[in-house]
NUKOLLO-42407 format. One record per residue (C-alpha): y, z, x. Coordinates in nm, 2 decimals, padded with zeros to 4 digits. Layout:
N
       v       w       u
       Y       Z       X
...
***
This chain:
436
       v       w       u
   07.47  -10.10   07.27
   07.17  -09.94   07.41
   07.02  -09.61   07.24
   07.03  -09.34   07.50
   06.74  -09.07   07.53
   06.82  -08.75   07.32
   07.06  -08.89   07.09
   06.88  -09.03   06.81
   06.83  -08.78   06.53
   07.12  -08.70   06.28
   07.38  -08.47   06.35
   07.36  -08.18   06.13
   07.65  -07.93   06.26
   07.56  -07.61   06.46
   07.29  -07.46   06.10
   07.17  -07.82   06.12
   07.02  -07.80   06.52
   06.78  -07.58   06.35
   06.66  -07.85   06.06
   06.68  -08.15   06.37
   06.49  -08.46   06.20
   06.24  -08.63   06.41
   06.13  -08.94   06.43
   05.76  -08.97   06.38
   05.57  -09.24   06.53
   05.16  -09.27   06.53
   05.01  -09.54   06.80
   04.71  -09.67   06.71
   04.45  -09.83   06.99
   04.14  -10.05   06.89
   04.00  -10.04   07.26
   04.04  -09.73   07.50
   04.00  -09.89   07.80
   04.22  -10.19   07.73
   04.47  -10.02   07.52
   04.48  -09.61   07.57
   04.72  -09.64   07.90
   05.02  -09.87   07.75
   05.02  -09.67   07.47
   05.03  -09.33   07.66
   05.34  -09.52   07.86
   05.52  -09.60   07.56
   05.50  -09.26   07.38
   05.63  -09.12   07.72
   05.95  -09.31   07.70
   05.97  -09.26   07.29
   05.93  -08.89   07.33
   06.25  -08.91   07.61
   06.47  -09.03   07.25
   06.34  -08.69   07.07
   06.03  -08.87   06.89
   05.70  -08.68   06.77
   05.44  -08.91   06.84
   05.09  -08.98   06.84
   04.81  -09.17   06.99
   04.50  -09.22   06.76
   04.18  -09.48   06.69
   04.28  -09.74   06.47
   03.94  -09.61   06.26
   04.17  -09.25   06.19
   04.48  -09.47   06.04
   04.41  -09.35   05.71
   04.39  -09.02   05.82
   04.74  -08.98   05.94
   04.89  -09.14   05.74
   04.80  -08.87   05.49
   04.81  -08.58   05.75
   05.10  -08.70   06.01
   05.31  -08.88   05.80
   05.45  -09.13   06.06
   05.83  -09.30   06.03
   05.64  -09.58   06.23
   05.29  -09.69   06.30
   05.22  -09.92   06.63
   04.92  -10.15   06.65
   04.77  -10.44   06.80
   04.72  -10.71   06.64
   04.85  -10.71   06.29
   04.48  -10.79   06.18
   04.35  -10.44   06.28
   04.11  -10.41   06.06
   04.14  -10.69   05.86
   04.52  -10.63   05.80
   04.41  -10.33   05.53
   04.53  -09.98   05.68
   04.79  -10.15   05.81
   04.93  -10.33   05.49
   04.87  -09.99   05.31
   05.06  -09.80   05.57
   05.35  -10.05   05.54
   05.47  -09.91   05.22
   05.54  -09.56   05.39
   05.60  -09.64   05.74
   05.75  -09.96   06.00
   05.48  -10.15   06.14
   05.48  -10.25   06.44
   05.31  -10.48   06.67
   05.22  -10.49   07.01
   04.95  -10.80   06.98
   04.65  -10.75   07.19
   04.54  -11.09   07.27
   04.88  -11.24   07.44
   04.62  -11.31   07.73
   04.47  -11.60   07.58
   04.72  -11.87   07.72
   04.63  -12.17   07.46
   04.90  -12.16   07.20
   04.72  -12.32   06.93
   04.46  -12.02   06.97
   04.70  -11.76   07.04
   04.90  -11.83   06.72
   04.57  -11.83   06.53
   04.47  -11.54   06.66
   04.76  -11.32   06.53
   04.83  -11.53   06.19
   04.52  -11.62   06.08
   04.26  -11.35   06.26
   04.01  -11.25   06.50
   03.73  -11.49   06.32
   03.86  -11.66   06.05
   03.50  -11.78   05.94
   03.42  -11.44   05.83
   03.57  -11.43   05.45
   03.45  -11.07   05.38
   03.80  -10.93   05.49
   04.14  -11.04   05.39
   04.31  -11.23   05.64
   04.59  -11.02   05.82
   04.96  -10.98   05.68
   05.24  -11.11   05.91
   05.45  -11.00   05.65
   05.40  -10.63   05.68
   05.49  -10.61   06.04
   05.87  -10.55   06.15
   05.86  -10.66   06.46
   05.59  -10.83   06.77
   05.68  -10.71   07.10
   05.55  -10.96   07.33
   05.49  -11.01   07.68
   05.70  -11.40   07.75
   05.91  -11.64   07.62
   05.56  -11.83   07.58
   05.48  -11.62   07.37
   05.80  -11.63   07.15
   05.76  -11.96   07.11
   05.43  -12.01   07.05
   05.49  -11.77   06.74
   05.78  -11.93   06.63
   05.58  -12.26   06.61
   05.35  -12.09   06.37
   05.63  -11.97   06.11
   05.71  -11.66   06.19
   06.09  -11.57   06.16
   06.25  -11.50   06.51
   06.40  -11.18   06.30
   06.06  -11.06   06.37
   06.02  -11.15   06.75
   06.11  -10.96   07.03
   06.03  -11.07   07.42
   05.95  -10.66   07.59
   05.73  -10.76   07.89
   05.35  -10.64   07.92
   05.28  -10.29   07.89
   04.94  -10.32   08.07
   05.12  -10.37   08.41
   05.21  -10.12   08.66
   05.26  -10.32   08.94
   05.39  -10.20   09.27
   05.70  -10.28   09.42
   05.68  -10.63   09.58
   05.32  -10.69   09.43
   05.15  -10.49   09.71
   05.02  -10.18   09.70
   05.18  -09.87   09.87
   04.83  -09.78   10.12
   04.76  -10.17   10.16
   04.43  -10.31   10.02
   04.11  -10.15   10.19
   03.95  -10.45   10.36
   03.56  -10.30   10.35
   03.63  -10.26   09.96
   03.58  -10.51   09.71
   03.58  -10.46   09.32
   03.34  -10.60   09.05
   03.50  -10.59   08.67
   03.20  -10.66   08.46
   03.19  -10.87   08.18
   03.07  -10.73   07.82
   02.77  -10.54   07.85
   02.49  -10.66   07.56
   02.29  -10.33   07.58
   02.34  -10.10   07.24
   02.43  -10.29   06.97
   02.27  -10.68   07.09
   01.97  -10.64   06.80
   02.23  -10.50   06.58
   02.48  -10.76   06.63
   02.19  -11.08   06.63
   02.05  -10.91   06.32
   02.40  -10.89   06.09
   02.58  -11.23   06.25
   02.29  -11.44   06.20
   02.41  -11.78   06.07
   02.78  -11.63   06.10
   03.02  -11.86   06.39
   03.28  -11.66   06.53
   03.61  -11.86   06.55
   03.55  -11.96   06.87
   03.16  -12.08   06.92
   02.81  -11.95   06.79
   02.75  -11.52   06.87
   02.41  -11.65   07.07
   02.59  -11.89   07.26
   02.86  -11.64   07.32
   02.61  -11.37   07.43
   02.42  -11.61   07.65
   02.75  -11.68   07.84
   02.78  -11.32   07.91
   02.46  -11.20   08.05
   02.44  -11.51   08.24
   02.76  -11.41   08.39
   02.69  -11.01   08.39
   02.36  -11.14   08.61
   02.57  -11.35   08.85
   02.77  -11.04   08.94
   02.49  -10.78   08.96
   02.32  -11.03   09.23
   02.70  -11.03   09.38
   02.71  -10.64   09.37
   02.37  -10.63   09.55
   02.47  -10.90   09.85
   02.77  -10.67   09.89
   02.61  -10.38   09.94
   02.39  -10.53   10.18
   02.65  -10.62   10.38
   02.74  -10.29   10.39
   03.09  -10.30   10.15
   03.19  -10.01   09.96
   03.18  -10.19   09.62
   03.38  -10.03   09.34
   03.24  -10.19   08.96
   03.44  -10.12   08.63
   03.27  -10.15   08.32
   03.47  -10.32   08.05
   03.52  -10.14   07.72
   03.29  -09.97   07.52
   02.97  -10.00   07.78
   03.12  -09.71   08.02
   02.87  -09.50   07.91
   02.62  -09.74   08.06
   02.40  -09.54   08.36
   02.46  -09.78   08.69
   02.33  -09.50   08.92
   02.08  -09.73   09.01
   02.30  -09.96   09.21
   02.31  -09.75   09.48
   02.53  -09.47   09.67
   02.74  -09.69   09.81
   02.86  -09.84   09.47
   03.17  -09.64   09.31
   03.20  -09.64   08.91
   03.59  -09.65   08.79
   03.66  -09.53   08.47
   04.05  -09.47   08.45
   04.21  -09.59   08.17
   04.42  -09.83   08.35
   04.29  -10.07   08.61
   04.54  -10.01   08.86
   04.32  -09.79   09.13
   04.09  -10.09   09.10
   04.35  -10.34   09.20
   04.55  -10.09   09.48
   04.23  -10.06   09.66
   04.04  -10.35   09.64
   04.10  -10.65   09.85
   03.90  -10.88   09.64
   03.80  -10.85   09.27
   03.50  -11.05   09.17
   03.50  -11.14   08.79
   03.40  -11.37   08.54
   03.68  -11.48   08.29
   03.78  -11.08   08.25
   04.21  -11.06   08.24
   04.18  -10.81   08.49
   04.11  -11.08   08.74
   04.49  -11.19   08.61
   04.67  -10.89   08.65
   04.50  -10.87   08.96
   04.70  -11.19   09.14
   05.02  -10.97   09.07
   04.87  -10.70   09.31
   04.86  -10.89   09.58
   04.43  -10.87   09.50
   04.25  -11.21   09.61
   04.04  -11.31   09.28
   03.70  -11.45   09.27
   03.52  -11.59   09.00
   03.16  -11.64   08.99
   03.24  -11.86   08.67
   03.13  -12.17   08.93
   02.77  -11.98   08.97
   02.70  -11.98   08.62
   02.54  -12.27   08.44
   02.84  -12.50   08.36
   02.71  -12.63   07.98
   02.77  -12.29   07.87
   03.07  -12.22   08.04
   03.21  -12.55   07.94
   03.15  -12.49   07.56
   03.28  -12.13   07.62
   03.58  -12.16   07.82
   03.72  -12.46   07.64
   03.74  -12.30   07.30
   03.89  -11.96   07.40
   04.06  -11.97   07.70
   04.27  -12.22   07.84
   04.26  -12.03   08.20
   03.96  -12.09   08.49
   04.00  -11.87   08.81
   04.10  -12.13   09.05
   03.89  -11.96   09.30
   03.49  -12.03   09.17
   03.25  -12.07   09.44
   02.96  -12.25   09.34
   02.66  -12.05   09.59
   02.62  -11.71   09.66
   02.66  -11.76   10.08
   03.03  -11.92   09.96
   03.12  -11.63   09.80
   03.01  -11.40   10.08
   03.19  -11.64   10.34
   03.52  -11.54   10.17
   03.50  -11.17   10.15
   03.37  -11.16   10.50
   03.69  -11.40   10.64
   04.01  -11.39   10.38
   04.18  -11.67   10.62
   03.90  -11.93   10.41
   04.07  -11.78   10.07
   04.37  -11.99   09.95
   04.59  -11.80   09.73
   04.66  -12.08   09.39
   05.06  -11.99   09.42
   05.09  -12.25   09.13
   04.86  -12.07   08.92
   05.01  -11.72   08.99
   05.31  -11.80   08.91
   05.21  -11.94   08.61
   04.99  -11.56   08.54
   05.35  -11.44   08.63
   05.53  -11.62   08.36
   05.24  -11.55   08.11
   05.28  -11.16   08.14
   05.65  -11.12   08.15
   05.60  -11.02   08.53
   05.99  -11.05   08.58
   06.09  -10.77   08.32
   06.13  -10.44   08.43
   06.08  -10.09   08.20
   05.93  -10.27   07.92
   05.82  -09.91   07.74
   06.22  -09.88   07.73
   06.27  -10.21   07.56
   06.03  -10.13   07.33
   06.07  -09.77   07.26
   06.46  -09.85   07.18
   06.41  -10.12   06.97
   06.15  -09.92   06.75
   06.43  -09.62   06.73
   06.71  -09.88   06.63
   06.46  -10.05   06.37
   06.38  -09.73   06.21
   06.74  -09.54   06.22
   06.87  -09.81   05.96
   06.59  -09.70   05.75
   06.61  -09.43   05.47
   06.41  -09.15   05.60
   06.28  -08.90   05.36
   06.53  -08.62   05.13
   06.85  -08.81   05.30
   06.80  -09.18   05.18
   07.08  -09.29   04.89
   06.83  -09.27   04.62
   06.74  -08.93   04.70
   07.09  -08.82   04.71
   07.20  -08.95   04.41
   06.93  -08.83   04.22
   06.99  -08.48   04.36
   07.39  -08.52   04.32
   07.29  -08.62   03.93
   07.08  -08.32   03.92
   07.35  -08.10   04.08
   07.60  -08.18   03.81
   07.43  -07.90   03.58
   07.50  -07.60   03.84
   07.81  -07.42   03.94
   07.77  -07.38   04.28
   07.54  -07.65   04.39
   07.78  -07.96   04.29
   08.04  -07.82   04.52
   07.81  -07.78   04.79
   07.68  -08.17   04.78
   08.01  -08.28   04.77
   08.16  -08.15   05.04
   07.82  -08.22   05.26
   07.75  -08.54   05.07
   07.76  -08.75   05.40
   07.58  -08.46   05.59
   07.20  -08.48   05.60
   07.13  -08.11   05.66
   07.43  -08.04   05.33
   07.16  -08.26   05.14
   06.90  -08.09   05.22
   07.08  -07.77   05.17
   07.13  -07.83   04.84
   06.78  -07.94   04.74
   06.70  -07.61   04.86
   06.93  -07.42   04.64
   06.83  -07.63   04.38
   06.47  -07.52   04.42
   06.56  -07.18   04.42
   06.74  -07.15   04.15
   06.46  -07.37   03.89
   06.18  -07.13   04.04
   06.43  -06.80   04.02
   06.50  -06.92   03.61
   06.12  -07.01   03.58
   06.03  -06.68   03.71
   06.25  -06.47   03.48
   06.44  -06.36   03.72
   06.76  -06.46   03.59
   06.90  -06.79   03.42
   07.04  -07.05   03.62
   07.41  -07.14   03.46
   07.52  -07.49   03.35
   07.85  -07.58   03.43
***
């Protein structure tokens, strides 16, 4: 039976509206950009069932843990850092997990990924705890199954849909796709941290590849599309670039006037406006394909030793669409009738992301409430109860009042209060407290 809005916490009589317990649930991002707008969708929805909820960096998990005191915790992948907050969280909340990297479409590297790590050559950390987590809400049966092929029970699997799309109805957006625009999502950015990151990795292999090699991919790629950028506004398109992740602070008023900067959280202005995206390998060429957006990758304009080493150890995808020169590209912005939509490979992207389910934030959002309300939640769980009915059994008064509100949450909490009152009252002088 599906969990309607408004009719989750306990029923405590017409005294007990007053004392209404409420769900608490803390949602944790790693990246903004990547992560800030499903979570903002999904505390929507959980906040239409009565929840208190809210939306944090994963580097402030300690913090409210202490200071909000969540029923539930939401993260990415259940290795957020290094599987530690999380693990120590577990014993005072539900974990659960909304697993970041469900766009990497290898299996073998997907199911890696989530049981064994984002780099599982770096031994400083411990690796993270599938254990702790109550439930993964993925985006596809593909998903599902690649999990289940890696151990985990199918107690803790649960097929939702993606979060990150918003996609209008039909695929197409409702003002069409401006023809004179055409968006650039960058690649990652090496500008603030490169010396830091060269200096402290040296000698260390990421799971997928050396962090030089890795970085040399990137500004090779990040220098294909800045020459794109630069033909485009020469031919006089209104180019609209978004920077991926933490490099939005990066200045780029020096591409022009004609060049827009978007910085939403969620790349759907990109894709409703756009009617071509020029990428690298980014996954918002992906969601992209579901928009109705034509895709270009200037992967095929990018010296193909690195890309080969690169692609073939993280990502099982290639934009089908890779021009190899810069007047190929231009041809196919200037005249879509050359561009070939890859229907086989969007409907593979479809399948990937769970295109087909509707209102994942609902699936989601009830299946967290229904996890959590056959939990024991704070003075009302049985062990509390008995302890207070024990406790009760020395007072007139207060015995009577447990039992005839023992199954009533607010009637337990009721009498803990009496029960306070009348220790602090005898401790006080005030009068003694009689046994029965």
């Amino acid at each position: 039976m599906a969990i309607r809005p408004r009719s989750f916490s306990p029923n405590f009589g017409k005294v007990g509206r007053f004392f209404k317990m409420k769900i608490r649930v803390a949602l944790f991002y790693d990246q903004y950009s990547r992560d800030w707008t499903p979570l903002v969708r999904l505390k929507d929805e959980l906040e239409k069932y009565d929840a208190i909820c809210r939306i944090a960096p994963s580097v402030e998990m300690l913090e409210y843990a202490i200071i909000f005191k969540p029923d539930a915790i939401v993260i990415g992948n259940p290795d957020l850092y290094h599987g530690e907050y999380a693990t120590l969280l577990s014993n005072k909340a539900e974990v659960f997990s909304i697993p970041t990297e469900q766009s990497i479409f290898d299996a073998k590297v997907f199911a890696e990924r989530v049981v064994g790590g984002h780099n599982k050559n770096n031994t400083d950390y411990e690796p993270p705890s599938v254990a702790i987590v109550s439930k993964f809400f993925l985006w596809s049966e593909f998903h599902k199954d690649t999990l289940l092929g890696a151990g985990i029970s199918p107690e803790k699997l649960f097929v939702s849909g993606s979060l990150r799309l918003s996609i209008p109805e039909n695929g197409v957006a409702e003002d069409g796709h401006d023809p004179n625009c055409v968006g650039v999502a960058l690649e990652t950015e090496i500008n603030k941290s490169l010396a830091y990151d060269l200096w402290a990795l040296d000698g260390l292999d990421s799971a997928y590849g050396s962090f030089l090699d890795y970085y040399t991919l990137d500004v090779n790629i990040l220098h294909a599309q800045l020459r794109v950028i630069r033909a485009l506004i020469d031919e006089g398109y209104h180019v609209i670039v978004r920077p991926r992740l933490d490099d939005r602070s990066t200045d780029y008023s020096f591409l022009g006037e004609n060049v827009e900067i978007d910085l939403t959280p969620n790349p759907s202005y990109l894709l409703n406006r756009c009617s071509f995206i020029v990428t690298g390998q980014s996954t918002i060429g992906l969601e992209a394909y579901l928009y109705g957006t034509k895709v270009i990758s200037v992967i095929g304009m990018v010296n193909q030793t690195l890309v080969s080493d690169r692609m073939k150890a993280y990502l099982s995808f290639q934009h089908p669409v890779r021009p190899k020169a810069m007047e190929e590209l231009l041809q196919l912005v200037r005249d879509s009738s050359h561009y070939r939509q890859p229907t086989e490979f969007v409907n593979k992207i479809r399948f990937y992301f769970g295109a087909n389910i509707s209102r994942p934030e609902t699936r989601i959002a009830e299946e967290i409430l229904r996890v959590i309300k056959g939990k024991p939640q704070g003075f009302t769980n049985p062990t509390t109860k008995d302890a207070i009915f024990r406790i009760s059994k020395k007072f007139r008064g207060l015995r009577g009042v447990l039992i005839k509100n023992k199954d009533n949450d607010f009637g337990v909490i009721l009498s803990l209060l009496i029960l306070a009152r009348r220790l602090v009252r005898n401790h006080l002088g005030f009068g003694k407290v009689r046994s029965g």
